[in-house]
C-alpha angles and dihedrals in degrees: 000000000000112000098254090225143038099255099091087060095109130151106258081228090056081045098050096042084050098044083042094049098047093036094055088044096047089056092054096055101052090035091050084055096037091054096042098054079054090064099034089105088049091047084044092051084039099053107007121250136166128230090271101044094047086051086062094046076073096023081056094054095041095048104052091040077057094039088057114028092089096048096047088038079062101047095042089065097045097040100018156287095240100047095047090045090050094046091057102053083060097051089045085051104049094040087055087063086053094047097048085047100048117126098188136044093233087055088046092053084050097051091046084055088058091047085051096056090052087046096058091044087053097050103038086058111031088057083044101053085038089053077049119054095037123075117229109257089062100035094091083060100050095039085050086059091045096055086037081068092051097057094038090062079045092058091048109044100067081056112036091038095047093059095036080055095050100040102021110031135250095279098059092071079068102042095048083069095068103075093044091054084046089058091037089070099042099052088045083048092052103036109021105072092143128087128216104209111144099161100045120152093028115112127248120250096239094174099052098050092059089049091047093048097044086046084055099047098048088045097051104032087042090054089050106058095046145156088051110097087244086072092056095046091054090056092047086056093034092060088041085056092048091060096045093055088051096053094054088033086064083048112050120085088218110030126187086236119022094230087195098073086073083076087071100080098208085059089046102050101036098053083044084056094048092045086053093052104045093049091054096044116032090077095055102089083040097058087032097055085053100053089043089050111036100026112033096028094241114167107231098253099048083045087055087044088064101040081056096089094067104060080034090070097037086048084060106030093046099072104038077057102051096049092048090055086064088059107026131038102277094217098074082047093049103038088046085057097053084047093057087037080055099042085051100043090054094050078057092060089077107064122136138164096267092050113143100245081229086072091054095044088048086049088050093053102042080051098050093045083056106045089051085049094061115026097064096048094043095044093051088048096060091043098046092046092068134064123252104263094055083057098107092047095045095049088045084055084052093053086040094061094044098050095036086053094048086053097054087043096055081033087057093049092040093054095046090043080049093044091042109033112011133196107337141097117276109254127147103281093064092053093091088058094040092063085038082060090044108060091041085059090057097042092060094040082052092054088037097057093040079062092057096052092078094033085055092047095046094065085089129227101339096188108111112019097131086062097041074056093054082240 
């Protein structure tokens, strides 16, 4: 299919330095997690920090990326993709120097907030320029490469940042950011002279954006410090805050999130799926680096040497399907994939202290072959559903989802660690409780993610929406 219009007329040099950028950009952030929650046991040791407060160190990070991602998805596509993007790779920077020089916990969290911010700024607009400057029938490709780089941070960081923990220091994981982003600004600088603006000129929704942001806030911080009545007081809040942001959302001539593209099905479902799976999955490397780590004496490297296998998998699988949604109905691809990530997660129900290390390896890999198998397709599916002007604000809903579903699923840990263990330092006498934590954790992903197996598959047939766009 021939693009309809002139905009995907773009210089391959301009494609390649975009794909590069956001690419490049989209490995540090989930390396920079992946690593940290790595190190999590050595920060606690360091400043210590108890089982809660070192969930947060990640939760912090998670819930203002989510907090975030919708207003600047907005103002990317008012004031520009470049700008916001650029702006972002300086926060994240410079937030990475706070972070290696933090002395307390509470100044670390907060440092990690600030990280978050420039994080949602990065992945509403790299998927968006990259939606952008690549016609249709070759988007699935080069969002299979962009969500290659994810994993592939995913895949280093456990290593790299296990043997930078245990030679180097924690601080060093933050530190090693600087130079890239760095890098990162001068390459958009030197490449990047256009600008993706499609809704200039209209005004930002100021008011809904505080409402949305406060809504999120109470929803996220109140489910995770259940089960005190505090935490069910903030949802309360939280829900009565949702309606309320749909309701001026309805109103207003230019809202933040144009509630009306839930009524496309394919955009519905789909950022249900990835909700679901997120949710279900993003907890995994934390809960497993504990269980490497505390129960069976793993140093941190050999441990990250072992939780490899997973982004390994999703590194290979991501960008064969990606370019296979271009051709075939995503659904089947992506349902297919929540059915493997179930199948794995409940393999991993089963974990004990006497486990063969070879279960967990095989439980990584089935994991990994499924979550590839799903993120691409089902990415490609929610950017190409919408028309060109709504990307910012559908790739900020990708990054939402994500990072909303990342959140639960550290919220989910956080409240059975909570439940299980309380507020205490890990030693071995909580170890006991700590698998016991575990394997309830799995239990509930495992239901999650069966769950989005049919969500995945309801979207309908998902072959063709760009033309059904006119893209």
């Amino acid at each position: 299919m021939k693009p309809t219009d002139n905009s995907f007329k773009v210089n391959n040099d301009v494609k390649i330095a975009a794909l590069l950028v956001a690419s490049i950009a989209s490995f540090f952030t989930p390396f920079m997690g992946t690593s940290v929650n790595i190190a999590l046991p050595t920060i606690g040791l360091d400043l210590g920090a108890d089982a809660i407060v070192l969930n947060w160190i990640t939760n912090g990070f998670l819930l203002a990326a989510a907090i975030f991602a919708v207003p600047f998805g907005r103002l990317s596509d008012i004031h520009g993709m470049k700008k916001i993007f650029t702006y972002g790779i300086i926060i994240f920077t410079v937030a990475s120097l706070f972070c290696a020089l933090s002395p307390s916990s509470l100044i670390l969290i907060a440092s990690r907030i600030m990280q978050g911010i420039g994080s949602a700024m990065i992945f509403v607009t790299g998927l968006a320029i990259i939606t952008s400057v690549y016609p249709p029938q070759h988007r699935g490709k080069a969002i299979g490469i962009n969500v290659a780089a994810v994993y592939v941070g995913l895949s280093l960081g456990p290593v790299i940042g296990g043997l930078m923990t245990q030679y180097l220091g924690w601080r060093s994981l933050f530190l090693l950011m600087i130079p890239f982003g760095v890098l990162m600004v001068g390459v958009v600088f030197w490449k990047l002279h256009d600008e993706w603006a499609a809704s200039r000129g209209e005004k930002f929704d100021f008011i809904g954006s505080v409402i949305y942001s406060i809504m999120l806030l109470l929803v996220m911080y109140g489910f995770s410090s259940l089960p005190k009545i505090d935490g069910w007081i903030m949802l309360i809040m939280g829900g009565i805050g949702f309606l309320a942001f749909i309701k001026w959302e309805l109103r207003t001539k230019n809202p933040v999130f144009n509630i009306r593209l839930f009524k496309n099905t394919a955009f519905t479902f789909s950022s249900m799926a990835a909700l679901i799976n997120y949710s279900a999955t993003f907890a995994v490397s934390l809960l497993l680096s504990y269980y490497l780590q505390y129960i069976k004496g793993f140093e941190p490297h050999a441990a990250g040497l072992i939780l490899v296998f997973q982004p390994i998998l999703m590194a290979i699988t991501a960008p064969i399907a990606g370019r296979m949604s271009d051709r075939f109905d995503a659904r089947i691809i992506a349902t297919a994939g929540m059915a493997t990530v179930t199948i794995a997660l409940f393999t991993l129900t089963f974990l004990n202290v006497n486990t063969p290390i070879t279960d967990i390896i095989i439980g990584l890999v089935v994991l990994g072959l499924g979550f590839g198998l799903f993120s691409s397709p089902n990415t490609n599916v929610i950017m190409g559903s919408v028309e060109r002007k709504f990307y910012g604000v559908a790739s900020a809903t990708v990054s939402t989802m994500r990072l909303i579903g990342q959140t639960m699923s550290i919220g989910i840990a956080t409240l059975v660690f909570a439940l299980f263990i309380g507020r205490v330092q890990l030693t071995p006498s909580q170890y006991p409780a700590l698998l016991e934590s575990i394997q309830l954790c799995f239990v509930i992903f495992t239901i999650l993610c069966f769950v989005g197996i049919f969500v995945s598959w309801y979207r309908g047939n998902s072959k063709g929406y760009q033309e059904k766009n006119g893209q």
